[in-house]
C-alpha positions, -999 to +999 in steps of 0.1 A: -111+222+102-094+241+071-057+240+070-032+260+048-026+259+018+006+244+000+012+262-033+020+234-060+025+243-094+008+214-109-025+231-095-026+258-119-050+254-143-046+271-181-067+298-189-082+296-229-078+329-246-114+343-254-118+372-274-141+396-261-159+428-277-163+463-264-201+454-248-188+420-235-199+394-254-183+370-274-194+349-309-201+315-302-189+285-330-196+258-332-174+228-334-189+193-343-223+181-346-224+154-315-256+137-322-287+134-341-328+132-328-361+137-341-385+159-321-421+147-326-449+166-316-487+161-326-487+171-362-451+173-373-416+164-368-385+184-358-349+170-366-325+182-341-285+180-342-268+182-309-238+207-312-205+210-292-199+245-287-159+261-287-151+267-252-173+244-240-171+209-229-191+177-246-213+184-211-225+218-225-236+207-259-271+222-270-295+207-291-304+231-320-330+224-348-310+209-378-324+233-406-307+264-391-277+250-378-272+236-418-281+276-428-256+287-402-227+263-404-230+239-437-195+232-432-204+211-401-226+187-424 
């Protein structure tokens, strides 16, 4: 059975400012490189970097391939 609601202020949750462009999107950056993993497949290998995104929790993080994420953000390495 639902039952009303009681309004308590500790149950507002602060929204993070995110800039937004004209067409609605938004630049992703990254933020710290969470883990490292080699990919091998039959003939070669593929180092991978897992990346915490900003605005994004550690759940969220991607794994990119290392090369371009040291081309994009050398900063991070």
């Amino acid at each position: 059975m639902l039952r009303y609601y009681h309004f308590d202020p500790s149950h507002v949750v602060p929204v993070e400012e995110i800039e937004v462009r004209s067409d609605l999107t938004f630049e992703e950056e990254p933020v710290q490189i969470l883990d490292r993993d080699v990919k091998v497949l039959r003939r070669k290998s593929v180092p991978l970097v897992k990346v915490l995104w900003r605005n994004h929790g550690s759940e969220e993080a991607t794994w990119e391939p290392e090369e371009a994420m040291r081309q994009q953000c050398p900063h991070l390495f």
